[in-house]
C-alpha positions as CSV (number, residue, x, y, z in Angstrom):
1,X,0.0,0.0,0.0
2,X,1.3,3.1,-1.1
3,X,2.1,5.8,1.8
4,X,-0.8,8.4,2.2
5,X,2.2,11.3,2.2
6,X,3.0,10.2,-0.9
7,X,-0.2,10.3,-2.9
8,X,-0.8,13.6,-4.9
9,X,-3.1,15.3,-4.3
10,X,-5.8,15.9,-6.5
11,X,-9.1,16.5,-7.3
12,X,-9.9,12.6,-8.2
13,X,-8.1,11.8,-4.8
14,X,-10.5,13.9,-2.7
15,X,-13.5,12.6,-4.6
16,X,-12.2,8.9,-4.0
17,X,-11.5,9.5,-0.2
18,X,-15.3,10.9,0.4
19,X,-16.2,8.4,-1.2
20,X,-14.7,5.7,0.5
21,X,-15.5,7.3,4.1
22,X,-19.1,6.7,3.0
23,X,-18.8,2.8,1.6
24,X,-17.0,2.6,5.4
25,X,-20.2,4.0,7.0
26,X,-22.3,2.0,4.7
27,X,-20.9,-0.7,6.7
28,X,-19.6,-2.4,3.2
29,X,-16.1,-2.2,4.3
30,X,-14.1,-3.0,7.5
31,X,-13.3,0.1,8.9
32,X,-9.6,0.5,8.6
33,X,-8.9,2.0,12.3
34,X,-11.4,0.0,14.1
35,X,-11.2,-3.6,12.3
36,X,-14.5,-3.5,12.4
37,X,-17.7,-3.7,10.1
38,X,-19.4,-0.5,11.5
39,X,-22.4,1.2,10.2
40,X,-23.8,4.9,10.5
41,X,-26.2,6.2,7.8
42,X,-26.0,9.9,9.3
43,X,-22.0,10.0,8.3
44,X,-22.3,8.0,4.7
45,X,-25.2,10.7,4.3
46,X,-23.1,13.4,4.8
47,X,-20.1,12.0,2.5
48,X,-22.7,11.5,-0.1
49,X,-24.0,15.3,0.4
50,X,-20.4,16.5,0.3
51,X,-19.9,15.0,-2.6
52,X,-23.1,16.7,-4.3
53,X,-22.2,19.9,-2.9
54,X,-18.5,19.4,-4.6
55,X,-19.9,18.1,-7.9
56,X,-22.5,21.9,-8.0
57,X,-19.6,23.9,-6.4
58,X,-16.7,22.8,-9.7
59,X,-20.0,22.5,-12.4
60,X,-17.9,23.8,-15.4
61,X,-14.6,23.5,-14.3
62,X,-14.3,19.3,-14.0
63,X,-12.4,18.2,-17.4
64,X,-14.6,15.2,-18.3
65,X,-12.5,12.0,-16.4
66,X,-13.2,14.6,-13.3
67,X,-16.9,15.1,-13.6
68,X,-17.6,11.2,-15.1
69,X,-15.9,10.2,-11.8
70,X,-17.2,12.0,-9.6
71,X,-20.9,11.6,-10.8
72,X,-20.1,7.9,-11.0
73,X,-19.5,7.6,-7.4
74,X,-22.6,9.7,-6.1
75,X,-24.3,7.7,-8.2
76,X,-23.4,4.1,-6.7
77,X,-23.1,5.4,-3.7
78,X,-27.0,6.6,-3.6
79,X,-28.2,3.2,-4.9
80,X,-25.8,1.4,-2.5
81,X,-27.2,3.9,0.2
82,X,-30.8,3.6,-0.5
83,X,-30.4,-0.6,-0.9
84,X,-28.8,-0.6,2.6
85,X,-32.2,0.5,4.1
């Protein structure tokens, strides 16, 4: 695993990482710190909302791997949100 100080940072990066908070709140993956399978709705909720606020916030100035990225992972991540009900 590569060292977290030396990943760039980017926009794709960021997009990933909010993502990936939420799939660990979704209780889909072990939580990395704890070991454990842990799930809270009212934190993958908020990664998913901070996602859609980042997607409205660059509309315009994504080049189009960006925005296809980025709208691909709001997008699985509200189905996988709504099927964990």
């Amino acid at each position: 695993m590569e060292n977290p100080r030396q990943m760039e940072a980017s926009f794709s990066t960021l997009a990933i990482s909010l993502g990936t908070q939420a799939i660990i709140a979704l209780g889909l993956v072990e939580n990395p710190i704890t070991k454990k399978t842990e799930t809270d709705r009212n934190v993958a909720r908020f990664n998913i909302d901070m996602l859609r606020t980042l997607r409205d916030k660059t509309k315009g100035n994504l080049n189009d791997a960006e925005e296809k990225l980025l709208n691909g992972i709001i997008h699985d991540l509200q189905l996988k949100f709504v099927e964990s009900n």
